[in-house]
C-alpha positions, 0 to 999 in steps of 0.5 A: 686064363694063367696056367701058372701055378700060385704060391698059397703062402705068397698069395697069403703074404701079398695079402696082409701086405694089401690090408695092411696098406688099406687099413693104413692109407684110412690112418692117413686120410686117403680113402673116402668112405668105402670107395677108392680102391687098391688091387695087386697080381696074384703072385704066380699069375699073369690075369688074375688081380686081388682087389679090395671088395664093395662095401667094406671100409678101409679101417675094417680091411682083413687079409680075408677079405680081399677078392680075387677077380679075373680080366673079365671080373668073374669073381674067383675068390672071396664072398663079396663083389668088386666096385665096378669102377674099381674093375673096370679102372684096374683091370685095363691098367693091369692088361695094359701095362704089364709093369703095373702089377699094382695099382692104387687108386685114391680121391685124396684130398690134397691131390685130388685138390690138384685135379680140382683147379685149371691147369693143376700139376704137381709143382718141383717145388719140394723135395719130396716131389722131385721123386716124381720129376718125369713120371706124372701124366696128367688126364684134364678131361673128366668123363664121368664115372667108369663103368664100363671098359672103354672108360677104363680103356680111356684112363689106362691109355691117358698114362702112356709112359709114366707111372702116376695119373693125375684124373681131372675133378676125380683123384690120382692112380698110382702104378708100380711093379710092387705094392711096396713102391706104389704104396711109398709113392702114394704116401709121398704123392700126397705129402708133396701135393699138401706142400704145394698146396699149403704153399699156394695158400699163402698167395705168394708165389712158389719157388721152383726148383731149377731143371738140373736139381730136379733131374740130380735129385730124381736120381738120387732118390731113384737110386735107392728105394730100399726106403719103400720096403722099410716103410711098408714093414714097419706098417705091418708090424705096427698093424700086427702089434695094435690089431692083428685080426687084420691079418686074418 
């Protein structure tokens, strides 16, 4: 178990951010009913993750809410259980990759729509999908619901150096060193996958982007992601203005 010592008012902080970002991701249609599931490490620990609990919808989150859960899923803090998914998915991604201090999991409808159809990869055919040229893995085989470790094994294993997993028939997991990034990558994730996805609809072919541009303008985004911690402050203080009980 961590020795470290953790800050009271960064934890607080971490986890306004962490509903906030929930009761956002509902605004945008990312969730599905009251699964899918975001978890962030405790700030000054190495093992110890908070989670959103079973049962409660995305549009209802509060800072309060949220639990914190150990690798081994004993509930440390909070008044509710973690989805067993939700562990056993999370947990091993945080345990594996130490960099993965978030990790964001989704059934959105335009990704997983990628992972609905033979072959489905994220296309260079946009702008907003060159942000993740040489990121992506991509797992094509589905194994049915992760319920225990070795599933959650299985899933962390399949993501190898990049930062996104794409999860056949099932939706796509968003990894980062910080909820500000992962949350900015999930909200572009999706905006890139509708794109192509609204795109493919007209039965004409897409127009992909040439290697180099790609690789030039990965770049160039990658360079300056001062974008991401913008966003996640404006979702807060629109939150904190429109229904600062989140926040509690």
């Amino acid at each position: 178990m961590s020795t470290d010592q953790p800050d009271a008012d960064a934890i607080r902080a971490a986890k306004i951010d962490l509903a906030a970002t929930l009761r956002w991701a509902d605004r945008l249609g990312l969730g599905e009913g009251i699964c899918n599931h975001f978890s962030l490490l405790v700030p000054g620990t190495t093992d110890q993750f908070l989670l959103n609990p079973q049962g409660l919808h995305w549009s209802e989150m509060r800072a309060s809410d949220l639990i914190i859960v150990d690798p081994a899923g004993n509930l440390i803090e909070g008044t509710r259980e973690a989805e067993p998914s939700a562990f056993f998915i999370h947990s091993r991604i945080h345990l594996s990759r130490p960099s993965a201090k978030c990790v964001l999991h989704v059934h959105a409808p335009y990704t997983t729509a990628l992972c609905c159809i033979e072959g489905g990869r994220l296309e260079w055919c946009s702008q907003n999908s060159l942000r993740f040229h040489g990121r992506i893995a991509y797992d094509d085989e589905y194994n049915g619901l992760a319920l225990d470790a070795s599933e959650g094994d299985r899933i962390s294993s399949k993501i190898v150096d990049a930062d996104i997993l794409f999860l056949a028939a099932h939706g796509v997991v968003v990894t980062a060193e910080n909820l500000a990034l992962a949350f900015d990558d999930l909200y572009y994730l999706e905006r890139a996958a509708m794109n192509q996805v609204i795109a493919m609809s007209t039965g004409r072919p897409l127009k992909v982007i040439s290697d180099k541009i790609c690789r030039a303008s990965h770049v160039q985004i990658a360079a300056d992601r001062e974008q991401s911690y913008s966003h996640l402050a404006a979702i807060r203080r629109i939150l904190l203005r429109e229904v600062p009980e989140f926040a509690e």
